[in-house]
N, C-alpha and C positions, 0 to 999 in steps of 0.2 A: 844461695844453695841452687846448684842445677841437677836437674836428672840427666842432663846429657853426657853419655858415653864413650870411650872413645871408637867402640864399635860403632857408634851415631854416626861420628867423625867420618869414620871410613867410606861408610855407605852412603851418604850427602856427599864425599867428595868422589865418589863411585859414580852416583848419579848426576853427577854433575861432568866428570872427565869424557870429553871422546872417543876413549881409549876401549870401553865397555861396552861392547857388543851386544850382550845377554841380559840387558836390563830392559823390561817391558812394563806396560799399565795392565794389571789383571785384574780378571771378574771374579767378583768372592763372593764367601758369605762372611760377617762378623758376626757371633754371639747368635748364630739366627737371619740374622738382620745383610740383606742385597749390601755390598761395598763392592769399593774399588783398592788395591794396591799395586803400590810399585815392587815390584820383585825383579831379582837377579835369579836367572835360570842356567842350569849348567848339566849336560849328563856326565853322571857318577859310573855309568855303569851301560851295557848292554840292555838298550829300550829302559834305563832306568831317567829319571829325570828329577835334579836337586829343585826345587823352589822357596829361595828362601824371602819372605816377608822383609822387604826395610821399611817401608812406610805405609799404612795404611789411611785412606779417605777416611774420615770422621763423618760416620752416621749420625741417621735422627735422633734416636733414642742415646747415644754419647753425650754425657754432659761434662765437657773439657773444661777445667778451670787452670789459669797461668795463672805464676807468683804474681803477685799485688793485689792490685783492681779489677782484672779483668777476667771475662769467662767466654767462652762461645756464645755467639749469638743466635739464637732463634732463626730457620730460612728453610732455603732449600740447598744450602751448602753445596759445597763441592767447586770453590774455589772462582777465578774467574772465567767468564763463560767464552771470551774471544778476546787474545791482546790487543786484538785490534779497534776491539769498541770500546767506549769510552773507560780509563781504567778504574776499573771494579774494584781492586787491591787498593786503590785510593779512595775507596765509599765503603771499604767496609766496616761491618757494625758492630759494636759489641755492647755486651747491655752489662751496667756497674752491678755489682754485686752487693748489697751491702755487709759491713762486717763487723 
């Protein structure tokens, strides 16, 4: 089973093409709670401006579980901190759930 969409699809391969101009990192709020997302921005209109959400940073208080084994880990999240020091995406953690 997956929850991925093909609107998912679009927007992964949106933010992934060159072709997209209007895609930015923006400062949010989630639920309350300081985030980060990635949005595509477009004006619709005269001084109007579209922002739509594709993906958002997973906060503290977010408790993410993937199909199987696994769940987010415990930290200070928010991905790796420099590609250039040693890779993080290759240390990361996640803590078993049991079930």
């Amino acid at each position: 089973m997956s929850n991925i969409t093909p609107g998912h699809v679009r927007a992964f391969q949106a933010i992934r093409s060159p072709i997209y101009e209007n895609i930015t990192l923006a400062s949010c709020t989630i639920n309350g709670d300081p985030g980060v997302a990635i949005v595509m921005m477009d004006f619709v209109g005269e001084d109007k401006l579209a922002v739509m959400p594709l993906f958002v940073a997973i906060t503290e208080k977010m408790e993410v579980d993937f199909p199987g084994e696994f769940r987010s880990s415990d930290g200070d999240g928010g991905g790796p901190k420099n590609p250039r020091e040693e890779s993080a995406a290759n240390k990361a953690t996640v803590t078993l759930s049991p079930r």
